[in-house]
MDTraj code that builds the backbone (N, CA, C; nanometers):
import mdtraj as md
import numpy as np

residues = "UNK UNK UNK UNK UNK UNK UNK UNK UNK UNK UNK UNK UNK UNK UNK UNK UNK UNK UNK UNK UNK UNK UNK UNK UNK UNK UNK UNK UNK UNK UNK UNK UNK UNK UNK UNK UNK UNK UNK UNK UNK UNK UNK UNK UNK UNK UNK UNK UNK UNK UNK UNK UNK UNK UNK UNK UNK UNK UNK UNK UNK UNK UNK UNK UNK UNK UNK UNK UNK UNK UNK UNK UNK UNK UNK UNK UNK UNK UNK UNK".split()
xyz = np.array([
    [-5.8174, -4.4802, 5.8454],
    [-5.7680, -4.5888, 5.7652],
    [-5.6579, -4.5382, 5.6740],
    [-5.5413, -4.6070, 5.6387],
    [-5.4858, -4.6440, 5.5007],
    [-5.4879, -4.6187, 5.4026],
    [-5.4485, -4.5066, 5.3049],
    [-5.5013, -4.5528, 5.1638],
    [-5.3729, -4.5784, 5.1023],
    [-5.3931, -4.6355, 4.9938],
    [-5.2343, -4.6181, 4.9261],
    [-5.2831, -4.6324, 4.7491],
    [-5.2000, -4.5329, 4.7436],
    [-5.2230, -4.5136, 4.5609],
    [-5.1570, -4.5410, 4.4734],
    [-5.1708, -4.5583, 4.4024],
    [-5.0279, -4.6636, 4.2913],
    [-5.0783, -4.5696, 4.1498],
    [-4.9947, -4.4826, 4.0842],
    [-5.0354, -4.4360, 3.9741],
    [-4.9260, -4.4493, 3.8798],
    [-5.0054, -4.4942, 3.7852],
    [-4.8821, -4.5115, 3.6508],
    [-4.9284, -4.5050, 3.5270],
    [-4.8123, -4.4887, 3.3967],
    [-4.8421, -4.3742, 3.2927],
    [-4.9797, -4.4963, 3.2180],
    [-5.0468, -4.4626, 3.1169],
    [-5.1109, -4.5380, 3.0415],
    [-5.0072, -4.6111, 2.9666],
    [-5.0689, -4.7361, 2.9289],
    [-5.0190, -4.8192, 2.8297],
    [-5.0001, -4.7739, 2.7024],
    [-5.0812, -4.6929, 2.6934],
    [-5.0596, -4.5958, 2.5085],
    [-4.9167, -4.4538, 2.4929],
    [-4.9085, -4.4404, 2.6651],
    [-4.8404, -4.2852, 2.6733],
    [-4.6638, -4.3411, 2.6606],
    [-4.6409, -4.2818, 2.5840],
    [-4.4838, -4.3168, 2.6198],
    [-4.4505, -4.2885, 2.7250],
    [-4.3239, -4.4052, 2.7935],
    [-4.2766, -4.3587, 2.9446],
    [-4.1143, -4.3580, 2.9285],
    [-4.0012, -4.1938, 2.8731],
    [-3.8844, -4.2067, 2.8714],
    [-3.8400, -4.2593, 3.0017],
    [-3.8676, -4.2543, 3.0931],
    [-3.7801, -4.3348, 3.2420],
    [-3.8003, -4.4244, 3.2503],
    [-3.8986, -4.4854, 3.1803],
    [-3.9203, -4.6527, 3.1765],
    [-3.8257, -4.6898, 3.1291],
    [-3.8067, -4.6334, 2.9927],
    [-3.7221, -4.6980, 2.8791],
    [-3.5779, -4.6800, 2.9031],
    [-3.5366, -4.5690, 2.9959],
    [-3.3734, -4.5215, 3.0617],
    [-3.3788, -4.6307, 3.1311],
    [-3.4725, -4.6637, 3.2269],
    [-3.4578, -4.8084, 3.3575],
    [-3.4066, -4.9288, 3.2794],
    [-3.4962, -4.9663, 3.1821],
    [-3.5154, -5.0877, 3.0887],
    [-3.3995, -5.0680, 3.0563],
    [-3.3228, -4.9893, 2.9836],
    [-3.1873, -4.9753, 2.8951],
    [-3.0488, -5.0452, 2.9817],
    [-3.0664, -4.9311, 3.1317],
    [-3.0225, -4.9604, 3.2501],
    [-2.9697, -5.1431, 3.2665],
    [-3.1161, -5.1718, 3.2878],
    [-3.1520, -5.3299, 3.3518],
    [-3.0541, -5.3873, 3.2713],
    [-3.0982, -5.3761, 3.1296],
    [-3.0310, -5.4769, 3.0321],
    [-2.8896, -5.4659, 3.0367],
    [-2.8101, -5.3486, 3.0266],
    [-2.6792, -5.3183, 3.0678],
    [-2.6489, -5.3727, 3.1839],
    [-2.6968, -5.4091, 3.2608],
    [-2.6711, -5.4719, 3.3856],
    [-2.6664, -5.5745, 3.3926],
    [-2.7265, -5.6801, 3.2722],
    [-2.7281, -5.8431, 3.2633],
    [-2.8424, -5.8922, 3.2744],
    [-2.9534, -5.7799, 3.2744],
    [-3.0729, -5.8239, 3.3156],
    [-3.1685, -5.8642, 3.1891],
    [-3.1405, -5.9036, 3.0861],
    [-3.1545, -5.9101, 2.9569],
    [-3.3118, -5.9324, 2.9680],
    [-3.3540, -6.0123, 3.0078],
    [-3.5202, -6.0443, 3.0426],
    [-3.6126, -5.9560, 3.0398],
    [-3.5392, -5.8263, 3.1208],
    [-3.6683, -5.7429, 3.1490],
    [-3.6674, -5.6482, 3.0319],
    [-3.8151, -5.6376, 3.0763],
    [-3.9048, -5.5695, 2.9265],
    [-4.0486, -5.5217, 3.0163],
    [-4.0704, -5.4171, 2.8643],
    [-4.1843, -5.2749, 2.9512],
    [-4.1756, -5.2583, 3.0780],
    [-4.0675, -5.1821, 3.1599],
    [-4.0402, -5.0968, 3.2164],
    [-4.1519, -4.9408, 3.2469],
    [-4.2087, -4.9510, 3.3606],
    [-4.3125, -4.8351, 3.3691],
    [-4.2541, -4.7664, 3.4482],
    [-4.2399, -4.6370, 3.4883],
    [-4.1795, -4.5821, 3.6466],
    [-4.3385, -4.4983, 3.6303],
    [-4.4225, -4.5108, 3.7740],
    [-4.5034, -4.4658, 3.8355],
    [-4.4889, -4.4424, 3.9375],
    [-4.5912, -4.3619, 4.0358],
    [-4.5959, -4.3180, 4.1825],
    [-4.6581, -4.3947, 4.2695],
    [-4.6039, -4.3363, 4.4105],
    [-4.7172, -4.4363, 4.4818],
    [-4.7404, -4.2989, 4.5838],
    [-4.8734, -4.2894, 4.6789],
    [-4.9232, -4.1565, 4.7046],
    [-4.9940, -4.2332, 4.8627],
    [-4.9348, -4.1850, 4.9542],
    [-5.0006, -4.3077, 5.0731],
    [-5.0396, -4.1711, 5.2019],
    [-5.1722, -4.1751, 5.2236],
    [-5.2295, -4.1283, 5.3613],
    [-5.3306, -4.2072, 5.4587],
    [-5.3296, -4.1032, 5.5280],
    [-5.4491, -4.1263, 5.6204],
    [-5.5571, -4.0585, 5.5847],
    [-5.7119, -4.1072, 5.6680],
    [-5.8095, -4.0746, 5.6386],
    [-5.9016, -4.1288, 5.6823],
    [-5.9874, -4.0488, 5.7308],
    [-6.1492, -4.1147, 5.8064],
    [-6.2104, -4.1086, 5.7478],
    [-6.3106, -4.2413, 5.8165],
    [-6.4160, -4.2577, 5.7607],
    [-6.4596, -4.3918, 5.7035],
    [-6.5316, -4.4647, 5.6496],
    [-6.5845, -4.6062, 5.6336],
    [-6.5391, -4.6781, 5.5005],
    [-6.5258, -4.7467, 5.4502],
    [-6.5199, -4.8598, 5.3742],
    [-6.6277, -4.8555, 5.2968],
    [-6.7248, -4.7440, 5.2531],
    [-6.8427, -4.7619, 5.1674],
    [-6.7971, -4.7543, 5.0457],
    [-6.9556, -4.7391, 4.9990],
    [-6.9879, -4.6951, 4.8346],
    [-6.9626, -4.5726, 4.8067],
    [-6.9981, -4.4417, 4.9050],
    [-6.9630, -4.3605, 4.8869],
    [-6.8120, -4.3073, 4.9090],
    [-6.8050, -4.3545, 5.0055],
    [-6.6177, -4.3435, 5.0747],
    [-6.5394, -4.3317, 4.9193],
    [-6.5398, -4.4950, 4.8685],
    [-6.5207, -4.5025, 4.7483],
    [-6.4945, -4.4047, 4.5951],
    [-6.6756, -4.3442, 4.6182],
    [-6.6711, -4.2482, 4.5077],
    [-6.6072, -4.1369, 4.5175],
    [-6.5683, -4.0743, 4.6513],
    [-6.5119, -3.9762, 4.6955],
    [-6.3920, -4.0015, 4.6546],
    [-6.3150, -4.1422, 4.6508],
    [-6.1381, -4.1235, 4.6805],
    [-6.1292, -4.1424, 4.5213],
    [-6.2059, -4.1994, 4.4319],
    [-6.1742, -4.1757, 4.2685],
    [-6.1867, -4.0662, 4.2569],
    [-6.2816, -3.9219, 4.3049],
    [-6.2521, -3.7928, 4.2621],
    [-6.1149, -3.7550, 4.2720],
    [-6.1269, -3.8240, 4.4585],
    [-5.9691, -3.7383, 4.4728],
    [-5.8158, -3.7727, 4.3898],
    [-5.8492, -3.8984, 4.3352],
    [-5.7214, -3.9412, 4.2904],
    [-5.7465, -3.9397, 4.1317],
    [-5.8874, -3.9148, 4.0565],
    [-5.8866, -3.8761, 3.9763],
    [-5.8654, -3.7206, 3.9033],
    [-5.8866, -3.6517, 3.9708],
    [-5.8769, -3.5342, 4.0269],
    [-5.7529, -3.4218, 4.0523],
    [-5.6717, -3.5249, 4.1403],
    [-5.5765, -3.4720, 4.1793],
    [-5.4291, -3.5856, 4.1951],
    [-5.4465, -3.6578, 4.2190],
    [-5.3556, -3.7319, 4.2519],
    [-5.3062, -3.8126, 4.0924],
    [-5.3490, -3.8269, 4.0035],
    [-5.3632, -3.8206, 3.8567],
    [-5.3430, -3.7600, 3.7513],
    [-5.3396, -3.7807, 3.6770],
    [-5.3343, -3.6846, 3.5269],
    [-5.4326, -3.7733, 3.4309],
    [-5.5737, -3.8094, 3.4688],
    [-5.7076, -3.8843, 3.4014],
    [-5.6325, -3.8978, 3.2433],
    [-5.5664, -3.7870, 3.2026],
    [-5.5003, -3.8350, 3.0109],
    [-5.4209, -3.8833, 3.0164],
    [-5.3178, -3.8970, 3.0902],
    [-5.2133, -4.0196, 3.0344],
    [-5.1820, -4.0892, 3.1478],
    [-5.2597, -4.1046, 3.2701],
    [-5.2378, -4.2036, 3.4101],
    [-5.3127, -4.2636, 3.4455],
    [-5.3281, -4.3646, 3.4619],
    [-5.4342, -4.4909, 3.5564],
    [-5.3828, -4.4970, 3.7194],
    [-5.4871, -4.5328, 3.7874],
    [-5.4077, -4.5477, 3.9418],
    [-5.5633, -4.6836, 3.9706],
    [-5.4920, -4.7014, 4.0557],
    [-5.5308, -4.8016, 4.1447],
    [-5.4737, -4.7781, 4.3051],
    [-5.5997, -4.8333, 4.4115],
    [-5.6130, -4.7996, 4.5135],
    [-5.5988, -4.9074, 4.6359],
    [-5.5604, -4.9293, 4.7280],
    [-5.5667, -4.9749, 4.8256],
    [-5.6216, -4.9543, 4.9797],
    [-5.6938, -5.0018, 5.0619],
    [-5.6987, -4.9559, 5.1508],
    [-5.7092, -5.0660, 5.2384],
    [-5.6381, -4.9809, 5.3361],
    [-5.5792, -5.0768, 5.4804],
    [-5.6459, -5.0146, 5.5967],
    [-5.6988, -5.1497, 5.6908],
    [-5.7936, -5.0633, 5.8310],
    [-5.7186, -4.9848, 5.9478],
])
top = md.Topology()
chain = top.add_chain()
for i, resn in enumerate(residues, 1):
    res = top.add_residue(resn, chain, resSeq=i)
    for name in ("N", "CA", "C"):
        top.add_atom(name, md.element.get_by_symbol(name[0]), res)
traj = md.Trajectory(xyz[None], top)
């Protein structure tokens, strides 16, 4: 299966490339946009089932490793 990982900074952590993008946007005419995040996205393969455990395994791994647990949140996807 699919996984795909979406990680981005906390809401508390300052993000300077957010705020270079945001600066960017607005210089561009884009006056609207506001909080600007730049995060990752982290996409493999991988066997194995759709469980409870499957589950607890891929928060180690992306808590773990694919993360920085102090100043990153991620969220997960998975495709069959």
């Amino acid at each position: 299966m699919k996984v795909i990982v979406f990680v981005s900074p906390k809401d508390t952590v300052l993000d300077p490339q957010g705020a270079a993008v945001e600066h960017a946007m607005k210089s561009l005419g884009h006056q609207s946009a506001r909080a600007v995040r730049i995060g990752k996205t982290v996409t493999f393969e991988i066997d194995g089932e759709d469980t409870e455990a499957f589950r607890k395994e891929l928060d180690q791994l992306c808590d773990g490793l694919l993360s920085n647990p102090i100043i990153e949140d991620f969220r997960y996807e998975i495709e069959a």
